[in-house]
Each structure stands twice: as structure tokens, then as C-alpha cells.
N, C-alpha and C positions, 0 to 999 in steps of 0.2 A: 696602539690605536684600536686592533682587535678588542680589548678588552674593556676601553671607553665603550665602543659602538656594542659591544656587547650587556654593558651596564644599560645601556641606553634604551637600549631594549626590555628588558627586565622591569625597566622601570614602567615604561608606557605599557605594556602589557600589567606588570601590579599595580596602577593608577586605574587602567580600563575593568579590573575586575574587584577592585577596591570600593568602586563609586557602584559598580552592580551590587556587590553583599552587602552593603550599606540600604541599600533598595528596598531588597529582599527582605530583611530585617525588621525596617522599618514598614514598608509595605507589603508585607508576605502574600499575603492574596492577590493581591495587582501583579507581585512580580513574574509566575508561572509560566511555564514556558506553554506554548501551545502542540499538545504531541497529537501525532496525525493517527486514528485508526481507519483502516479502510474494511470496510463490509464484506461478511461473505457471500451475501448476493445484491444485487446493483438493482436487478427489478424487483425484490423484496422493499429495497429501501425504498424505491423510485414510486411505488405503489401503498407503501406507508404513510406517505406524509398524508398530514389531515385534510389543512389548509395551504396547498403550497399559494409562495407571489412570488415569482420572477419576472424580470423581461426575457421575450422570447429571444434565444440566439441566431435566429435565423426566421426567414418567411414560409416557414414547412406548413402545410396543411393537413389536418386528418386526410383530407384527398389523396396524400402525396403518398399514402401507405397503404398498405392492403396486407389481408389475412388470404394463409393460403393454407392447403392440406400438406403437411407432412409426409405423412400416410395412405392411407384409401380414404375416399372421399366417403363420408355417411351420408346415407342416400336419404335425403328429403331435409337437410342440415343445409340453408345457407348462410354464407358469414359476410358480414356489410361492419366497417367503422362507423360509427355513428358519426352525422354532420357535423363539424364547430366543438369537438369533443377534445381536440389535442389541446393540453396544458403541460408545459415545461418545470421540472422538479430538483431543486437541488439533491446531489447525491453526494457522499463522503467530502461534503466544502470542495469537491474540484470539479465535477461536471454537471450539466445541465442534460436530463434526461426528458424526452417524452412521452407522456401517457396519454391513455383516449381512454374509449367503451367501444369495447367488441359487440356484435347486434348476431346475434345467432338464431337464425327462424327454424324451431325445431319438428318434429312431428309429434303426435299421441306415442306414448312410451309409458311402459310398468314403470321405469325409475331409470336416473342417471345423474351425471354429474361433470365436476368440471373442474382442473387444479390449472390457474395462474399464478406462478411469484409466491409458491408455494400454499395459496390459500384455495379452500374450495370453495366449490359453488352448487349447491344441490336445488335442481331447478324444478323437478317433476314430481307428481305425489303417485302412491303406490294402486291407484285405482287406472292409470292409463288413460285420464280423460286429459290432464294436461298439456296445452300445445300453445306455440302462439311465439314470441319474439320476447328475447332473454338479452340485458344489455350485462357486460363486467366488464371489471377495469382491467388492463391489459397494458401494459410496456411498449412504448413501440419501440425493440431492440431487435435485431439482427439473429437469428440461430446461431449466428459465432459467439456471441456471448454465454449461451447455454440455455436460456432462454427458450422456452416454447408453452402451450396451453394443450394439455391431456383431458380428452374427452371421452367420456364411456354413456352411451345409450341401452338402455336394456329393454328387451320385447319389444320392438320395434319390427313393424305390421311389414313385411317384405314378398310378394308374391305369394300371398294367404297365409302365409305363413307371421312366426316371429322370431327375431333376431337378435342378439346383441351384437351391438358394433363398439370397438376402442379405436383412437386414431390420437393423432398431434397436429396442433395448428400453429402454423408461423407469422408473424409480424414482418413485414418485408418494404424497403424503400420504394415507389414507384420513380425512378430518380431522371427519367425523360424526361426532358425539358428544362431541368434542376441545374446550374451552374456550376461544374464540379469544385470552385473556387468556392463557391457558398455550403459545399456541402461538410467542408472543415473549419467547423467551428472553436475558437479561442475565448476561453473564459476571460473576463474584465481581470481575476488575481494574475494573469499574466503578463497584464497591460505596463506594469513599472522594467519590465525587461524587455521590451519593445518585441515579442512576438509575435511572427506571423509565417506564411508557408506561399510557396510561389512554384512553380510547374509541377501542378497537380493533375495526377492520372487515378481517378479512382475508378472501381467497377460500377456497374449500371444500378445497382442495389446498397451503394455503399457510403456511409455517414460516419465523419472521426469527428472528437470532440477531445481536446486538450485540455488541461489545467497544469498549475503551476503553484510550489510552493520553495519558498526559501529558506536554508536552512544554512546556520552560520557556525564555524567552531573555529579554532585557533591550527594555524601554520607553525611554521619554524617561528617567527618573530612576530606576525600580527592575525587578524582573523581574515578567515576567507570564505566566501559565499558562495555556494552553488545551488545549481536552481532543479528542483526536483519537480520533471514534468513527467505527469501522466497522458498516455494516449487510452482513450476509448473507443474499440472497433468496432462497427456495429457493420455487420454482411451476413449475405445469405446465398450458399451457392445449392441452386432447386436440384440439380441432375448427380448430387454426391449425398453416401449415406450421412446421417447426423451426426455420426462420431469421428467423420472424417470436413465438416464440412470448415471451407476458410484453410487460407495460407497462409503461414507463419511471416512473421517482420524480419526484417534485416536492418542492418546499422551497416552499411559495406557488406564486408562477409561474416560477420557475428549475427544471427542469428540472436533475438529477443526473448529474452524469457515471459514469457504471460507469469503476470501474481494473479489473477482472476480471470476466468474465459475473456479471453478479446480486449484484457487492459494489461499495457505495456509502463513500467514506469523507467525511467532515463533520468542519469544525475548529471547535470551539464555544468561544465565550468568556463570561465572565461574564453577560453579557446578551444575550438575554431570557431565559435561566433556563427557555424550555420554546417546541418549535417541533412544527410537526406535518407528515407526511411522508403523500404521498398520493399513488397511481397517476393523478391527475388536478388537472388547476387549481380553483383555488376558483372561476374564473370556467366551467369545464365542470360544478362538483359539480353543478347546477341542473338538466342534461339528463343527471345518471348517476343518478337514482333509479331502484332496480330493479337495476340489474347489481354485480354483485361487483366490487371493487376493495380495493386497500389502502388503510386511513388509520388515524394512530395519531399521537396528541401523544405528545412524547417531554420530561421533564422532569429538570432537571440544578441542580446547583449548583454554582458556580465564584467563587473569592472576585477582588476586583479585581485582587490583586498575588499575589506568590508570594513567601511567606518562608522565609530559611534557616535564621534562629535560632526557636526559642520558648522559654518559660516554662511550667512548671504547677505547681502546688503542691496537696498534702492533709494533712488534720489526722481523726486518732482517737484513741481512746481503745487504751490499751497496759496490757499486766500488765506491770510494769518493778521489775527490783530493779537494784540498783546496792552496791558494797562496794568501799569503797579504804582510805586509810590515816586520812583527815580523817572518815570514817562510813560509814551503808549507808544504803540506803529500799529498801522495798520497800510494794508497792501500782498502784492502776491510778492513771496519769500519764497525760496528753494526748502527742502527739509529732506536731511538724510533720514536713513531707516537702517537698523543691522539687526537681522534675525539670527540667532543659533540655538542650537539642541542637540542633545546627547542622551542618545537611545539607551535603553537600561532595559526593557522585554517589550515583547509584546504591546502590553497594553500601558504601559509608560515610558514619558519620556521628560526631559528636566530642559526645558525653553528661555530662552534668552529675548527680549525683544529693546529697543532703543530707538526715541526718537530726536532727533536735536535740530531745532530751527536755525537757519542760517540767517541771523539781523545780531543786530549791539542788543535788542529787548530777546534775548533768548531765552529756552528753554530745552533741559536735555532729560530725557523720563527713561527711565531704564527700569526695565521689569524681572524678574525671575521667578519661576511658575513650575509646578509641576505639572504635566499634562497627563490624566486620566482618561481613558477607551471610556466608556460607559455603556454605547449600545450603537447597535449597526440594525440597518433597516432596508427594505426594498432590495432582498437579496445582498448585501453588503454597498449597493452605491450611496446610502447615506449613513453615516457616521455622526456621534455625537460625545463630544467631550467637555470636560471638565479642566479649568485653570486654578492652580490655588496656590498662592503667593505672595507676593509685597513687590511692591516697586517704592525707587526713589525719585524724587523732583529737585533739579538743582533747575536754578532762574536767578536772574540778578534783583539787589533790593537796594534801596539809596541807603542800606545801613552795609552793603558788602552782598557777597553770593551766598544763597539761602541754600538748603538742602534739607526735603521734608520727605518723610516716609509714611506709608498708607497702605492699605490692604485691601486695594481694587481685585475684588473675584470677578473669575470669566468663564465662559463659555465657546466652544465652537464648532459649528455645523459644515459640513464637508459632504459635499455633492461629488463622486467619483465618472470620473470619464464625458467632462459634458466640453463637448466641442471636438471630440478627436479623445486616444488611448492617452492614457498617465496625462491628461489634462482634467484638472479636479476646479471647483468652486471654491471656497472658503469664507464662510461667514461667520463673526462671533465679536465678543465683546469684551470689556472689563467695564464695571461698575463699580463707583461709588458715589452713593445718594447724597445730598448735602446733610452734611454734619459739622454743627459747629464751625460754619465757616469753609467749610473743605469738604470741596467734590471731586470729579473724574470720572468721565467718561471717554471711552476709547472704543469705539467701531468702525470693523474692516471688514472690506468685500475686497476677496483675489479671486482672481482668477488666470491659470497658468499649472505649468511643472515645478519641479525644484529647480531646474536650470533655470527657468526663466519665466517672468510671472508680470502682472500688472495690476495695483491694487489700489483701491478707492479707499484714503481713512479721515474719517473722522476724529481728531481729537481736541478737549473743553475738560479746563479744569480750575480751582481756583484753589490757594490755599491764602492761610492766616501766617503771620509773622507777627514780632515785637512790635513793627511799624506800621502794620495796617494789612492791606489784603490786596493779594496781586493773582492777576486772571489771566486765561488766554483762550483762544481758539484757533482752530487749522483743520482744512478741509481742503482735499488737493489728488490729483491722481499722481502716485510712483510706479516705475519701473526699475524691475532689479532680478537679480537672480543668484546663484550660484557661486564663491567666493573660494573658499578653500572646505578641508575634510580633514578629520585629526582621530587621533587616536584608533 
């Protein structure tokens, strides 16, 4: 029996990577894996983009932040955020950062300058007549990330005299009045792992931002999934030098390693399903009552294995006529649906779909497609792919059951996260224009998860036979979901 169950396994494991190099092969460019690089600085990137679009993750305002001295204060230097200036930037595909424009009111000066995010900013000319209000773009990140803005004034008019001054200016939460539930932000890629964080303690100045990515390889006998989340820490403690400032994470008593000032990355697997991260050990929590610290359970779901086929099926009720040469009906008819697909990378995947009316004038349409990524938009919530395939039509004819095949192309647009997390939209189509006889059309709107979904379809087609030409139509709402998982 051992050696059955062991054949058995062999085998489904060289079927599932069989159907992958076949892929690859044939579509080498589709098939690529997506490798992660992360940055070596987060406000260099954050302040690169040209044109960022995101939706914001949160209700934060330029208001809500403020510029502060480091150092010694340069005397006759004020610093103001600019009104309505905050916009949200994607950073290494997992966090949402924010930037503004710093408003700096300088005085008369021989020359100076200004390094943000590693770029300068030379604002005065070397005659000293120079003065007035300087805007740059600026991070709004925490000093724990590393993050700050180096300012150097030269001859600067100080009790008759002239001066130069150096200092550093910080970015800082003003997080009074701020919800410390709102202040932990969860990217939408985390949305299929149903993440989220519940008795949260942060500091008065302090903003996390999570991401998520998934990463799959082979176990003992099948593959297994774990979810690579990054935390981003963004704090600022005023009264400690800058090379000290911020308290390190905890997992219990393991201590977090930083890959970058103030980002933590974590590889979770299926179990425990919810871990809690805190500026301190559980055996310190006892002598930290009273002072500010982080701590936040963080809670996930990840299933044991990771599969590349599935199953799902729905069943509604349809307005359905039908006419061919053996009769007609028309009337509301029930109609199943069975959906399946089997993931192959990233940006492909090989889809299955089936429709078959429930009357004596039936019609059963089964399609096979290969499903193409093409292009994401609006920060990843919308999506656009390509179907390219063949289906067949089996339907009854008064000469016996017909069976015609055809080359209906399609399309589909996917709207992510609308109603609630990992609830997506789904619109798209197959076409085929009339030709000689023979058409097809097939348009769906879902809306739901992969468990469980509920979807509007349209489908009208007609073909030719020996015996003449037989047609249909169905237009109906189903409900369905989740079925089985393979491979």
C-alpha cells in the first residue's frame, strides 16, 4: 500500500509540473515567475514616482503631519507642510507611502542647501539677496525608517554678525485624535488571505503599513503556500539621539530582524492562523504598563496545501427559448454552470467553463481557454485579460445530437475589492460575429469570491447543420461557488 500511495503521489506531483513545462515552452514569456526585489531606500522610491494614482489607504491629511527640528533650530527658518499636498505612492508592489511638499520660510543667506531622499535642493544664489518660501517634496516617514531632510544655511545675518547653520528636519505623525485601528494599514494584495489586526496599541506618532505576498514551492508530496508579509514602521521618538531612535519588534520572544530601517518581513504558514507583534516581550509586558509601545495581533488564513486546479459550479433560473428544426420552448428553465482552472504562473492560467440548459430542447456549450494577465490599472484594482480558445455546442436536431465547434475569443475585466476584501467584480465576454450561419455570444457579470459568487449571463448563439439552423437564447441570474481543489 505504501508504495501504491507513494506512486500516487509522483504521479500527481509529475502531471502538475508536466502541464507547467509545457506552458513555459510554449508560452515562455507569460510563464515567468514574478521575483520580488525590494529597495534600498523606501523614500528614494516613494519620492521617484513621476505620476503616482492610488487610492488613499487611510483618511490622513497633510494636517495630520508635521515637520520638526532634529537638531538646533536655524533661526529665522520656518517649516509648514503645504495644504492638500499629501498623495499616496506605491513602493516595492507592497506598501503605500506618503509624500507632501515641505514649505520652508528662509531668510537672506550667501548660499545653502537641502538633501531629501537623497536628492538636493539648492535654493539661494551667491549674492545673499535671496529669501522668501521654498516648497520640496519630502516623505512623510517616521526617523525610524532613516529618513530625514539635511539642511545647511551659509552667512546667515545673526546679531550683526554672519553664520552658518547645519541641522536635520523630521517628518512626524500628529496622531491625536487619529484611531489607532486606522492607523494600521493593510494593502488590498492581502485581501485573498483575509488579513487584518485587532487590539492595537500604538504610539502617539506611530503609522504601520502591511503587505503581502505569496509564495508557493513543493513539500514532501504536494505544494504549500506561505504568505510573505512585510510590516512598515513608520515612528519618531523626539527626546532620544537619531541612532538610537525606535524599538525593536518582537514575535513573543524572538526579536525581528529589520531588512531595511523600520521594515520587518515574516513568512507565515497555515498555522497559528493569528500571531501578535509587540515593541516588547511578553516577559517585559509586566514592567511596561504606563509607557507607549506597539502591540497588535495580526490574523491570517492560509489553507494547508496549495492547489493548481479547482472546480465550481452554479445553477439559476433563465428566460430560455430555443428553436431548431425537431421544435422550440420557450419559458424560464433552470441552467447549470461548472467553472474550472488550473494555475500554470503568474500571469496564466488554462479555464474551463460549461453551460447546459435544463429542458428536452437543450444545449450544453463547454469552452477551454487559455487565460492571459495583460494589464492592471488603478494601482492593481483593475485587471484585464485575454481568453483564447475553442468551445464546443452539443443541442439536439430532428436528424440526432449535433455537436459543432467554434472559436468564440474573449476578454475579462475584474474590478478588485468592491463590496468588502477578496470580493472582486467580473465582467467579460466571448464573441463570435455571424459567420456563415453561425454566431455566439456569451456575457457575464459576477460579482462575489471564489467561494461564493453570483452572476448575471447572458448567452445567444445559432449554428448551421445538414438540416437547417437551430438557435437559442438564456439570460438568467446563478448562484454558485466553490466545489472541490486538485492537484
Amino acid at each position: 500500500m505504501g508504495l501504491i500511495r507513494d506512486a500516487l503521489k509522483s504521479r500527481r506531483r509529475f502531471l502538475s509540473q508536466l502541464i507547467t513545462l509545457l506552458s513555459v515552452f510554449i508560452f515562455s514569456e507569460s510563464a515567468e515567475g514574478v521575483i520580488h526585489r525590494f529597495p534600498d531606500s523606501i523614500a528614494l522610491e516613494a519620492l521617484s514616482d513621476t505620476v503616482p494614482f492610488v487610492f488613499s489607504p487611510a483618511s490622513l491629511e497633510a494636517s495630520d503631519f508635521e515637520p520638526f527640528w532634529l537638531d538646533q533650530e536655524i533661526p529665522g527658518v520656518s517649516l509648514s507642510l503645504a495644504k492638500n499636498s499629501i498623495e499616496w505612492v506605491r513602493v516595492a508592489d507592497l506598501f503605500l507611502v506618503p509624500r507632501g511638499r515641505l514649505r520652508l520660510e528662509v531668510p537672506k543667506a550667501e548660499g545653502g542647501g537641502l538633501v531629501s531622499g537623497g536628492f538636493s535642493h539648492v535654493w539661494a544664489s551667491n549674492d545673499g539677496t535671496d529669501s522668501g518660501i521654498i516648497e520640496v517634496p519630502v516623505a512623510f516617514l517616521g526617523t525610524s525608517t532613516g529618513y530625514f531632510l539635511s539642511v545647511e544655511l551659509n552667512g546667515v545675518s545673526v546679531h550683526g554678525g554672519q553664520k552658518n547653520f547645519s541641522s536635520r528636519i523630521g517628518i512626524r505623525l500628529k496622531g491625536k485624535g487619529i484611531p489607532k485601528q486606522e492607523r494600521i494599514m493593510i494593502d488590498r494584495a492581502c485581501s485573498p488571505w483575509g488579513v487584518r489586526v485587532d487590539q492595537v496599541s500604538l504610539s502617539s506618532d506611530e503609522w504601520i503599513y502591511i503587505g503581502c505576498r505569496m509564495v508557493v514551492g513543493w513539500g514532501d508530496d504536494h505544494q504549500v503556500g506561505s504568505l510573505e508579509t512585510y510590516i512598515l514602521r513608520s515612528t519618531t521618538r523626539e527626546n532620544q539621539s537619531f541612532d538610537s531612535i525606535g524599538k525593536p519588534l518582537y514575535l513573543g520572544m524572538q526579536r525581528l530582524q529589520e531588512i531595511r530601517p523600520s521594515v520587518y518581513a515574516l513568512r507565515l504558514w497555515s498555522k497559528p492562523g493569528k500571531i501578535r507583534i509587540s515593541s516588547d516581550t511578553f516577559e517585559d509586558r509586566s514592567v511596561a504598563s504606563g509607557v507607549e509601545r506597539t502591540d497588535f495581533k495580526l490574523e491570517y488564513f492560509l489553507g494547508k496545501r496549495f492547489y493548481n486546479g479547482f472546480f465550481g459550479g452554479g445553477i439559476g433560473p433563465y428566460q430560455y427559448e430555443f428553436s431548431g428544426s425537431q421544435g422550440s420552448t420557450a419559458g424560464v428553465r433552470p441552467l447549470l454552470t461548472l467553472y474550472g482552472g488550473y494555475f500554470l504562473s503568474e500571469p496564466m492560467r488554462i479555464v474551463l467553463f460549461n453551460a447546459t440548459s435544463m429542458d428536452r430542447n437543450y444545449f450544453s456549450d463547454t469552452g477551454l481557454y487559455l487565460s492571459l494577465d495583460q494589464f492592471t490599472g488603478l494601482d492593481g484594482y483593475v485587471a484585464f485579460k485575454l481568453l483564447l480558445g475553442l468551445h464546443g455546442l452539443a443541442f439536439p436536431t430532428g436528424l440526432g445530437r449535433q455537436l459543432n465547434f467554434s472559436l468564440p475569443q474573449g476578454f475579462e475585466f475584474t474590478l478588485k475589492d468592491v463590496g468588502g476584501r477578496n470580493k472582486n467584480v467580473l465582467a467579460g465576454a466571448f464573441l463570435y460575429p455571424p459567420i456563415n450561419d453561425r454566431s455566439y455570444y456569451n456575457v457575464w457579470l459576477r460579482w462575489g469570491s471564489s467561494r461564493f459568487f453570483g452572476e448575471l449571463n447572458y448567452i445567444k448563439w445559432s449554428e448551421p447543420y445538414s438540416g437547417g439552423i437551430t438557435s437559442s437564447s438564456s439570460l438568467g441570474l446563478s448562484v454558485g461557488g466553490h466545489i472541490w481543489s486538485f492537484l
